[in-house]
N, C-alpha and C positions, 0 to 999 in steps of 0.2 A: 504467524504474521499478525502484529496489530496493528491496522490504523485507526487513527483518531481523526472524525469528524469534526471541522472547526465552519469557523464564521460567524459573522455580527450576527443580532438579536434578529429572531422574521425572517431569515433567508429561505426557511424549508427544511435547516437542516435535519429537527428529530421527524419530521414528515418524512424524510427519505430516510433517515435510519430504519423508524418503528416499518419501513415498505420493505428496505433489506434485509431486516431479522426480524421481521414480525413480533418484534421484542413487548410492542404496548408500550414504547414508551412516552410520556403525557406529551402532547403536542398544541399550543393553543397562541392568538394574537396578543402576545404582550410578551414585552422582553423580562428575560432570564426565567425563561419558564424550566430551562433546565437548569439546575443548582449542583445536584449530582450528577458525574458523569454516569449515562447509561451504557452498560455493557450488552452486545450482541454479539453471540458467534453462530459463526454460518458454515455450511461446507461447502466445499469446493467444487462445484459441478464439473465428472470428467469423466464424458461417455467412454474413456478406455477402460477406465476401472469398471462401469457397471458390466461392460461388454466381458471381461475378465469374469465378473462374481458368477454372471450367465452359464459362462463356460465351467468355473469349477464349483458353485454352490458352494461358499466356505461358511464357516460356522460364524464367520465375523467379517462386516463388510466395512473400513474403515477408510470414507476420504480426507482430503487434505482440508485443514480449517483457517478460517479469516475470524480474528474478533473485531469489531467495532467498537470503538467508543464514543457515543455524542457527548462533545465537550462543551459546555456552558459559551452560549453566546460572547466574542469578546468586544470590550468597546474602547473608546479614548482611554488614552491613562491606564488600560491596566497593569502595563509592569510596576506600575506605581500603586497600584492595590485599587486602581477605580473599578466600578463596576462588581463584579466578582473575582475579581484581581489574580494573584499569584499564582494562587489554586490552582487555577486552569491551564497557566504557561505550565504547572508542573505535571499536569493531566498529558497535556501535547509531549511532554519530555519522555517521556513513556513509552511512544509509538515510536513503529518504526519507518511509518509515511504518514501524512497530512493531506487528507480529502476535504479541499478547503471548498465550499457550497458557496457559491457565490446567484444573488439574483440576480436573473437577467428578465425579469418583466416588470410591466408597471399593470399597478393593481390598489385603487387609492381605498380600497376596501382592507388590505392587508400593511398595516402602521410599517412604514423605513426607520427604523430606531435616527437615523441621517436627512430625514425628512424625503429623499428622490432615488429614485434607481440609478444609479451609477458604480458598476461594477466595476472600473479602474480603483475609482474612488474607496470604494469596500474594502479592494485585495490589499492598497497603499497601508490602509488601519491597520489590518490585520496584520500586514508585514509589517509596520514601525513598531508594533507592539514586540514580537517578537523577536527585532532587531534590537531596541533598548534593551530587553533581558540578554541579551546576547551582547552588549556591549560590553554591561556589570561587570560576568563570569571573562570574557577578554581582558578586562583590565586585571581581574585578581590575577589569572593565570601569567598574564604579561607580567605584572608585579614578583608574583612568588620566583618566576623564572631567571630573570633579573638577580633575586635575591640568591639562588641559587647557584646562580653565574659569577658570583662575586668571587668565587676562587680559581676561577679561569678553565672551568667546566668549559669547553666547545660545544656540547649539544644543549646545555640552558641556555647558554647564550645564541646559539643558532634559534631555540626555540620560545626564548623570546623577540628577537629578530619578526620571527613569524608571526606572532600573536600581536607583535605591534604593529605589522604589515595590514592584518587582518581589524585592527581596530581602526587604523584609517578611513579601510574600505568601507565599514560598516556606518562607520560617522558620517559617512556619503549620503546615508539612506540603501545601500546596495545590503543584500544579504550573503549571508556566509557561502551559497551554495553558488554564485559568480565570482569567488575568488578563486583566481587563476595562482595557481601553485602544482607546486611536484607532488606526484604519488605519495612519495613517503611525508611530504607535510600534509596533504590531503588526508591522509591515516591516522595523523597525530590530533588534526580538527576531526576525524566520525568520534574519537574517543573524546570529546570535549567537553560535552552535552550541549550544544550548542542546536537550539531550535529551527534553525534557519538552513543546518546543514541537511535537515531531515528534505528526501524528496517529497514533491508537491504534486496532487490532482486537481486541477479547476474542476469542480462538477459544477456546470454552469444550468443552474433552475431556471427552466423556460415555463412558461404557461403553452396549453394545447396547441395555438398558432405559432409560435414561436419556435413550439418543437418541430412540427410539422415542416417547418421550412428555415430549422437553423444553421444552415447553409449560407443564408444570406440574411438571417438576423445581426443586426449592427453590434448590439450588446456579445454574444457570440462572438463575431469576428474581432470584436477589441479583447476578449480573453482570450482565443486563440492566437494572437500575433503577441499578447505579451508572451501567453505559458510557450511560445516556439524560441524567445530571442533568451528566454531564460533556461529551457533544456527541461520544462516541465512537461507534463499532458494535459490535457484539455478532455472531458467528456462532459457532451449535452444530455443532460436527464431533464424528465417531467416531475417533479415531485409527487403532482396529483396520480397522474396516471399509473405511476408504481404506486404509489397506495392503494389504489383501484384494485387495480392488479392482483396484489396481496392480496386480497381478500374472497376472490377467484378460485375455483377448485383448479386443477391441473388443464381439464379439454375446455374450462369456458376463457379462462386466459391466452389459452394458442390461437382460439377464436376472437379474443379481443385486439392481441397482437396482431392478427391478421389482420382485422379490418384498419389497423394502425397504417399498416407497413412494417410494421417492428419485425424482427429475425431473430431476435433475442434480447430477454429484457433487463434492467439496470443493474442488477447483481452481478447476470454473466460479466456484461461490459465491462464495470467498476474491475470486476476479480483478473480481466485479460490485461486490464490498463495498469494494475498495481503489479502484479506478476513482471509486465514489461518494464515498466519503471524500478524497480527493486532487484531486476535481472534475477528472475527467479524460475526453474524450470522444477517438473515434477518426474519421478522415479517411480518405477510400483513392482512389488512385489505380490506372490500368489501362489496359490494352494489350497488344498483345501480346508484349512483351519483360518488362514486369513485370507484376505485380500486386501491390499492397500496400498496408497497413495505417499509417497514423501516428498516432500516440497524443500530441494537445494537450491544455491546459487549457483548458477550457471558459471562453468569451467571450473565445478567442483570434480575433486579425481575418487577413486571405485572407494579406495580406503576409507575417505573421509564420509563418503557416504555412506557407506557402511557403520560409520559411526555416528550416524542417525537414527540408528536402528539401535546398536547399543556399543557402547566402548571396546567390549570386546571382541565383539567382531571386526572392528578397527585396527583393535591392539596385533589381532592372531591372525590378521589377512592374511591367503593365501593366492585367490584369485575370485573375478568375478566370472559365472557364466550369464550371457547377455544375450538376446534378444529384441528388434526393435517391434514396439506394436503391431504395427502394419505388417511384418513379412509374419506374426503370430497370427494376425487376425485372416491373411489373406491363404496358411497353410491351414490354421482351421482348428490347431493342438500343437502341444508342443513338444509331441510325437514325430508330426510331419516338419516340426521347422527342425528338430535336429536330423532327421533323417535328409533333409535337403542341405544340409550344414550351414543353418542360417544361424544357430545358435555357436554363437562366439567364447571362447577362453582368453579375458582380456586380465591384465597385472595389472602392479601398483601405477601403474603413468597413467590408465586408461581414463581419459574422460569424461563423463555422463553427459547422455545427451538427454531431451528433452522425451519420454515417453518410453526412455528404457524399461526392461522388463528385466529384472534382476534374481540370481538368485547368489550369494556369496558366500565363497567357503571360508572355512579360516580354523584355528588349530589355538588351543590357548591350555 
Protein backbone atom coordinates (compact mmCIF):
# COMPACT_ATOMS: atom_id res chain seq x y z
CA UNK A 1 0.00 0.00 0.00
CA UNK A 2 1.25 3.51 -0.82
CA UNK A 3 0.06 6.71 0.34
CA UNK A 4 1.01 9.84 -0.63
CA UNK A 5 1.34 12.82 1.79
CA UNK A 6 -0.19 15.98 0.14
CA UNK A 7 -0.86 19.70 1.17
CA UNK A 8 -0.08 23.41 0.73
CA UNK A 9 3.52 24.58 1.61
CA UNK A 10 3.95 24.94 6.08
CA UNK A 11 1.20 22.49 7.02
CA UNK A 12 3.56 19.92 8.78
CA UNK A 13 3.45 17.71 6.33
CA UNK A 14 7.31 16.28 6.10
CA UNK A 15 7.24 17.08 10.19
CA UNK A 16 4.75 14.18 10.28
CA UNK A 17 6.19 12.06 7.62
CA UNK A 18 10.17 12.35 8.97
CA UNK A 19 7.83 11.30 12.79
CA UNK A 20 6.21 8.27 10.86
CA UNK A 21 9.22 6.86 9.19
CA UNK A 22 11.90 8.46 10.78
CA UNK A 23 13.11 8.71 7.26
CA UNK A 24 15.20 12.46 8.02
CA UNK A 25 13.54 13.90 5.84
CA UNK A 26 14.49 17.98 5.52
CA UNK A 27 11.74 19.72 7.28
CA UNK A 28 12.05 23.67 7.57
CA UNK A 29 9.74 27.22 7.38
CA UNK A 30 9.58 28.16 3.90
CA UNK A 31 7.76 26.68 1.04
CA UNK A 32 8.70 23.92 -1.28
CA UNK A 33 11.34 22.72 1.01
CA UNK A 34 10.30 19.39 -0.48
CA UNK A 35 11.20 19.19 -4.22
CA UNK A 36 11.72 15.46 -4.32
CA UNK A 37 9.15 13.26 -3.24
CA UNK A 38 10.41 11.50 0.02
CA UNK A 39 10.10 7.94 0.31
CA UNK A 40 9.29 6.10 3.85
CA UNK A 41 8.32 2.55 4.54
CA UNK A 42 7.05 1.38 7.72
CA UNK A 43 5.70 -1.77 8.97
CA UNK A 44 2.77 -2.62 9.95
CA UNK A 45 2.21 -2.97 13.72
CA UNK A 46 0.12 -6.39 14.50
CA UNK A 47 0.51 -8.00 17.84
CA UNK A 48 -0.98 -11.32 16.29
CA UNK A 49 1.95 -11.81 14.18
CA UNK A 50 4.49 -10.94 16.96
CA UNK A 51 2.29 -13.16 19.33
CA UNK A 52 2.64 -16.04 16.37
CA UNK A 53 6.89 -15.52 15.99
CA UNK A 54 6.62 -16.05 20.10
CA UNK A 55 5.17 -19.11 19.63
CA UNK A 56 6.98 -20.62 16.68
CA UNK A 57 10.67 -18.60 16.60
CA UNK A 58 10.76 -18.79 12.69
CA UNK A 59 13.89 -18.07 11.10
CA UNK A 60 12.13 -14.93 9.33
CA UNK A 61 9.66 -12.53 10.86
CA UNK A 62 7.83 -10.61 8.05
CA UNK A 63 5.00 -7.96 8.73
CA UNK A 64 2.82 -6.15 6.42
CA UNK A 65 4.41 -2.62 4.91
CA UNK A 66 2.96 1.08 4.36
CA UNK A 67 5.27 3.23 2.03
CA UNK A 68 4.82 6.83 2.35
CA UNK A 69 5.48 9.44 0.06
CA UNK A 70 5.89 13.40 1.11
CA UNK A 71 4.85 15.00 -1.91
CA UNK A 72 5.88 18.63 -2.63
CA UNK A 73 3.86 21.33 -1.18
CA UNK A 74 1.01 22.07 -3.74
CA UNK A 75 -0.20 25.69 -4.52
CA UNK A 76 -2.50 27.88 -6.99
CA UNK A 77 -2.21 27.00 -10.48
CA UNK A 78 -0.50 23.86 -10.30
CA UNK A 79 -2.13 21.77 -12.86
CA UNK A 80 -1.08 24.61 -14.83
CA UNK A 81 2.70 23.91 -13.92
CA UNK A 82 2.67 26.83 -11.00
CA UNK A 83 4.47 26.38 -8.23
CA UNK A 84 6.23 22.88 -8.58
CA UNK A 85 3.52 21.97 -10.86
CA UNK A 86 2.78 18.64 -12.69
CA UNK A 87 5.41 16.66 -11.19
CA UNK A 88 3.71 16.38 -8.12
CA UNK A 89 -0.15 15.73 -9.43
CA UNK A 90 2.02 12.73 -11.11
CA UNK A 91 3.76 11.86 -7.71
CA UNK A 92 -0.16 11.66 -6.04
CA UNK A 93 -1.09 9.52 -9.21
CA UNK A 94 0.97 6.79 -8.00
CA UNK A 95 -0.73 6.19 -4.71
CA UNK A 96 -3.10 4.41 -3.72
CA UNK A 97 -4.72 6.90 -0.86
CA UNK A 98 -4.12 10.59 -0.23
CA UNK A 99 -3.21 11.61 3.44
CA UNK A 100 -3.95 15.21 2.83
CA UNK A 101 -2.28 17.31 6.10
CA UNK A 102 -4.27 19.92 6.56
CA UNK A 103 -3.36 22.90 9.47
CA UNK A 104 -5.61 23.40 11.97
CA UNK A 105 -3.63 26.04 14.30
CA UNK A 106 -2.64 29.50 14.19
CA UNK A 107 0.85 30.09 14.89
CA UNK A 108 2.10 33.53 13.33
CA UNK A 109 5.73 32.22 13.92
CA UNK A 110 5.10 29.48 11.27
CA UNK A 111 4.64 31.58 7.36
CA UNK A 112 0.68 30.28 5.75
CA UNK A 113 2.04 30.23 2.12
CA UNK A 114 -2.17 31.83 2.15
CA UNK A 115 -1.40 34.23 4.65
CA UNK A 116 -4.24 32.68 7.71
CA UNK A 117 -5.41 29.33 8.95
CA UNK A 118 -8.29 28.26 7.17
CA UNK A 119 -8.46 24.68 6.63
CA UNK A 120 -11.81 24.63 4.31
CA UNK A 121 -9.91 27.14 2.42
CA UNK A 122 -6.53 24.77 2.15
CA UNK A 123 -8.62 21.43 1.20
CA UNK A 124 -10.85 23.80 -1.58
CA UNK A 125 -6.79 24.48 -3.21
CA UNK A 126 -5.77 21.35 -3.05
CA UNK A 127 -9.02 19.79 -4.49
CA UNK A 128 -9.32 22.36 -7.51
CA UNK A 129 -5.94 21.61 -8.35
CA UNK A 130 -6.62 18.13 -8.59
CA UNK A 131 -9.85 18.58 -10.08
CA UNK A 132 -8.52 20.73 -13.20
CA UNK A 133 -5.98 17.68 -14.01
CA UNK A 134 -8.77 15.52 -13.81
CA UNK A 135 -10.81 17.60 -16.01
CA UNK A 136 -7.86 17.44 -18.85
CA UNK A 137 -7.70 13.53 -18.80
CA UNK A 138 -11.98 13.51 -18.88
CA UNK A 139 -12.07 15.45 -21.79
CA UNK A 140 -9.50 13.28 -23.83
CA UNK A 141 -11.10 10.20 -22.67
CA UNK A 142 -14.59 11.64 -23.33
CA UNK A 143 -13.25 12.73 -26.88
CA UNK A 144 -11.36 9.37 -27.81
CA UNK A 145 -14.64 7.56 -26.64
CA UNK A 146 -16.88 9.54 -28.88
CA UNK A 147 -14.37 8.97 -31.49
CA UNK A 148 -14.60 5.35 -31.15
CA UNK A 149 -18.39 5.22 -30.96
CA UNK A 150 -18.59 6.63 -34.36
CA UNK A 151 -19.33 3.12 -35.80
CA UNK A 152 -22.08 2.53 -33.45
CA UNK A 153 -20.02 0.53 -30.71
CA UNK A 154 -22.74 0.51 -27.65
CA UNK A 155 -20.09 0.46 -24.77
CA UNK A 156 -17.99 3.80 -26.39
CA UNK A 157 -20.81 5.32 -26.70
CA UNK A 158 -22.17 4.27 -23.19
CA UNK A 159 -18.64 5.23 -22.04
CA UNK A 160 -18.59 8.32 -23.35
CA UNK A 161 -22.09 9.16 -21.97
CA UNK A 162 -20.10 8.54 -18.72
CA UNK A 163 -17.24 10.58 -18.96
CA UNK A 164 -19.26 13.37 -20.16
CA UNK A 165 -21.52 12.97 -17.15
CA UNK A 166 -18.52 13.04 -15.09
CA UNK A 167 -16.99 16.09 -16.72
CA UNK A 168 -20.06 18.14 -15.73
CA UNK A 169 -19.72 17.10 -12.28
CA UNK A 170 -16.39 18.02 -12.05
CA UNK A 171 -16.86 21.57 -13.85
CA UNK A 172 -18.94 22.03 -10.59
CA UNK A 173 -15.86 22.08 -8.54
CA UNK A 174 -17.23 18.57 -7.08
CA UNK A 175 -14.65 15.74 -7.27
CA UNK A 176 -14.55 12.42 -9.00
CA UNK A 177 -15.08 10.55 -5.71
CA UNK A 178 -19.06 12.14 -5.18
CA UNK A 179 -20.01 10.98 -8.51
CA UNK A 180 -22.95 8.91 -8.17
CA UNK A 181 -22.81 6.17 -10.66
CA UNK A 182 -23.23 2.14 -11.07
CA UNK A 183 -20.47 -0.26 -9.93
CA UNK A 184 -19.48 -1.15 -13.23
CA UNK A 185 -18.99 2.59 -14.28
CA UNK A 186 -17.43 3.16 -11.00
CA UNK A 187 -14.85 0.36 -12.22
CA UNK A 188 -14.29 2.01 -15.42
CA UNK A 189 -13.35 5.55 -13.52
CA UNK A 190 -10.63 3.47 -10.48
CA UNK A 191 -8.90 2.53 -14.06
CA UNK A 192 -8.88 6.29 -15.29
CA UNK A 193 -6.08 7.66 -13.42
CA UNK A 194 -8.15 10.10 -12.15
CA UNK A 195 -6.79 11.83 -8.79
CA UNK A 196 -9.78 12.62 -7.20
CA UNK A 197 -11.02 9.09 -7.34
CA UNK A 198 -8.23 8.06 -5.03
CA UNK A 199 -9.69 7.89 -1.37
CA UNK A 200 -8.91 10.68 1.16
CA UNK A 201 -7.50 11.09 4.98
CA UNK A 202 -7.79 14.58 6.56
CA UNK A 203 -4.92 14.41 9.00
CA UNK A 204 -5.71 17.45 10.58
CA UNK A 205 -2.39 19.29 12.44
CA UNK A 206 -3.25 20.72 15.74
CA UNK A 207 -0.75 22.44 18.06
CA UNK A 208 -0.46 20.77 21.91
CA UNK A 209 -3.92 22.59 22.98
CA UNK A 210 -5.79 21.81 20.21
CA UNK A 211 -4.87 18.29 20.36
CA UNK A 212 -5.62 17.92 23.67
CA UNK A 213 -9.21 18.99 23.23
CA UNK A 214 -9.91 18.47 19.40
CA UNK A 215 -13.15 17.48 20.14
CA UNK A 216 -14.39 20.70 20.21
CA UNK A 217 -11.66 22.54 18.32
CA UNK A 218 -13.61 24.63 15.49
CA UNK A 219 -10.89 24.12 12.92
CA UNK A 220 -11.30 20.10 13.64
CA UNK A 221 -14.98 20.21 13.60
CA UNK A 222 -15.10 21.98 10.03
CA UNK A 223 -12.77 19.00 8.60
CA UNK A 224 -14.73 16.47 10.29
CA UNK A 225 -18.20 17.52 8.85
CA UNK A 226 -16.76 18.11 5.37
CA UNK A 227 -14.40 14.55 5.41
CA UNK A 228 -18.18 12.73 6.73
CA UNK A 229 -20.58 14.53 3.89
CA UNK A 230 -17.89 13.27 1.39
CA UNK A 231 -17.28 9.44 2.69
CA UNK A 232 -13.61 10.44 3.66
CA UNK A 233 -11.71 10.05 7.30
CA UNK A 234 -10.66 12.45 9.33
CA UNK A 235 -7.68 11.90 11.96
CA UNK A 236 -6.34 14.56 14.59
CA UNK A 237 -2.53 14.36 14.81
CA UNK A 238 0.04 16.64 16.63
CA UNK A 239 2.86 17.03 14.18
CA UNK A 240 5.25 18.14 17.07
CA UNK A 241 4.35 15.52 19.43
CA UNK A 242 5.04 12.51 16.90
CA UNK A 243 8.25 14.09 16.17
CA UNK A 244 8.89 14.11 19.89
CA UNK A 245 7.90 10.87 20.03
CA UNK A 246 10.23 9.70 17.38
CA UNK A 247 13.02 10.33 18.87
CA UNK A 248 12.10 8.35 22.23
CA UNK A 249 13.38 5.02 22.99
CA UNK A 250 10.55 2.34 23.17
CA UNK A 251 9.60 2.80 27.55
CA UNK A 252 10.23 6.64 27.50
CA UNK A 253 7.54 7.14 24.74
CA UNK A 254 4.66 4.84 26.62
CA UNK A 255 5.58 7.19 29.32
CA UNK A 256 5.27 10.32 27.31
CA UNK A 257 2.06 8.91 25.79
CA UNK A 258 0.87 8.44 29.02
CA UNK A 259 1.19 11.54 30.58
CA UNK A 260 -0.59 12.63 27.08
CA UNK A 261 -3.59 10.40 27.37
CA UNK A 262 -2.47 8.89 24.08
CA UNK A 263 -3.41 4.92 23.74
CA UNK A 264 -1.51 4.83 20.68
CA UNK A 265 0.50 6.96 18.69
CA UNK A 266 0.03 8.61 14.99
CA UNK A 267 1.35 5.69 12.82
CA UNK A 268 -0.86 3.09 14.66
CA UNK A 269 -3.92 5.49 13.86
CA UNK A 270 -2.86 6.74 10.28
CA UNK A 271 -2.33 2.64 9.46
CA UNK A 272 -6.18 1.65 11.29
CA UNK A 273 -7.68 4.75 9.36
CA UNK A 274 -6.01 3.70 5.78
CA UNK A 275 -6.60 -0.16 6.14
CA UNK A 276 -10.43 0.99 6.87
CA UNK A 277 -10.67 3.44 4.10
CA UNK A 278 -8.97 1.04 1.51
CA UNK A 279 -11.15 -2.01 2.87
CA UNK A 280 -8.23 -3.67 3.68
CA UNK A 281 -7.88 -6.84 6.07
CA UNK A 282 -4.69 -8.92 7.03
CA UNK A 283 -4.03 -12.76 6.61
CA UNK A 284 -0.98 -14.60 8.26
CA UNK A 285 0.73 -17.40 7.77
CA UNK A 286 3.36 -19.52 10.14
CA UNK A 287 6.01 -21.94 10.83
CA UNK A 288 8.90 -22.17 11.63
CA UNK A 289 10.89 -20.85 8.69
CA UNK A 290 8.44 -17.79 8.45
CA UNK A 291 5.95 -15.97 9.96
CA UNK A 292 4.08 -13.39 8.23
CA UNK A 293 1.56 -10.91 7.63
CA UNK A 294 -0.60 -10.49 4.09
CA UNK A 295 -2.53 -7.48 3.50
CA UNK A 296 -6.00 -8.39 1.21
CA UNK A 297 -8.98 -6.63 0.31
CA UNK A 298 -11.60 -7.48 2.37
CA UNK A 299 -14.20 -10.25 0.63
CA UNK A 300 -11.18 -11.50 -0.98
CA UNK A 301 -11.88 -15.57 -1.43
CA UNK A 302 -8.90 -18.44 -0.18
CA UNK A 303 -7.56 -18.79 -3.94
CA UNK A 304 -6.89 -15.36 -4.61
CA UNK A 305 -5.34 -15.08 -1.60
CA UNK A 306 -3.32 -17.49 -1.89
CA UNK A 307 -2.09 -15.94 -4.88
CA UNK A 308 -0.54 -13.45 -2.87
CA UNK A 309 1.76 -15.64 -1.83
CA UNK A 310 2.48 -16.96 -5.17
CA UNK A 311 0.50 -17.80 -8.50
CA UNK A 312 0.78 -21.10 -7.98
CA UNK A 313 -0.54 -21.78 -5.19
CA UNK A 314 -3.59 -19.88 -6.74
CA UNK A 315 -3.16 -21.75 -9.98
CA UNK A 316 -3.08 -25.60 -7.96
CA UNK A 317 -5.67 -24.65 -5.02
CA UNK A 318 -6.79 -27.36 -3.41
CA UNK A 319 -8.15 -26.15 -0.18
CA UNK A 320 -7.51 -23.83 2.59
CA UNK A 321 -6.76 -25.18 6.38
CA UNK A 322 -7.97 -22.04 8.63
CA UNK A 323 -7.81 -21.03 11.86
CA UNK A 324 -9.03 -17.74 13.53
CA UNK A 325 -6.46 -15.94 15.92
CA UNK A 326 -8.11 -15.86 18.88
CA UNK A 327 -9.42 -19.68 19.15
CA UNK A 328 -5.17 -20.28 18.36
CA UNK A 329 -4.29 -17.85 20.77
CA UNK A 330 -6.84 -18.99 23.43
CA UNK A 331 -6.00 -23.10 22.64
CA UNK A 332 -2.37 -22.12 23.22
CA UNK A 333 -0.87 -24.37 19.76
CA UNK A 334 -2.15 -25.55 17.02
CA UNK A 335 -2.18 -28.92 18.37
CA UNK A 336 -4.95 -28.12 20.70
CA UNK A 337 -7.04 -25.89 18.23
CA UNK A 338 -7.18 -28.94 15.74
CA UNK A 339 -7.60 -31.42 18.56
CA UNK A 340 -10.86 -29.19 19.57
CA UNK A 341 -11.66 -29.03 15.75
CA UNK A 342 -11.28 -25.41 15.55
CA UNK A 343 -9.03 -25.75 12.62
CA UNK A 344 -11.40 -25.63 9.48
CA UNK A 345 -11.14 -27.29 5.65
CA UNK A 346 -12.52 -24.39 3.75
CA UNK A 347 -12.75 -24.40 -0.63
CA UNK A 348 -12.64 -22.31 -3.41
CA UNK A 349 -15.88 -19.91 -2.10
CA UNK A 350 -14.25 -19.51 1.30
CA UNK A 351 -13.81 -15.98 2.32
CA UNK A 352 -10.91 -14.34 4.31
CA UNK A 353 -11.54 -12.82 7.16
CA UNK A 354 -9.62 -10.37 8.95
CA UNK A 355 -6.82 -12.27 11.19
CA UNK A 356 -7.05 -15.72 9.58
CA UNK A 357 -4.31 -18.00 10.13
CA UNK A 358 -3.83 -19.94 7.05
CA UNK A 359 -1.97 -22.64 5.81
CA UNK A 360 -2.97 -23.67 1.85
CA UNK A 361 -2.78 -26.69 -0.07
CA UNK A 362 -2.66 -26.86 -3.69
CA UNK A 363 -1.16 -29.35 -6.29
CA UNK A 364 0.44 -27.97 -9.53
Amino acid sequence: MKLGIVGLPNVGKSTLFNALTDAGAESANYPFCTIDPNVGVVTVPDERLDFLSEMYKPKKHTPAVIEFVDIAGLVKGASKGEGLGNKFLENIRRTDAIVHVVRCFDDENVIHVEGSTDPLRDIEIIDLELIMSDIEITERRADKARKAGKGGDKSFLHEAEVYEALLKHLNEGKSARTFECSDEDAELLRGSDLLTTKPVIYACNLDEDGFASYNTNAYFLQVKELAEKEGSQVLPVCAKFEAEMAQLDEEDRAMFMEELGMTEGGLSRLIKCSYALLGLISFLTCGPDECRAWTIINGTKAPQAAGKIHSDIERGFIRAEVVSFDDLKNCGSMTAAREKGLVRSEGKDYVMRDGDIVHFLFNV
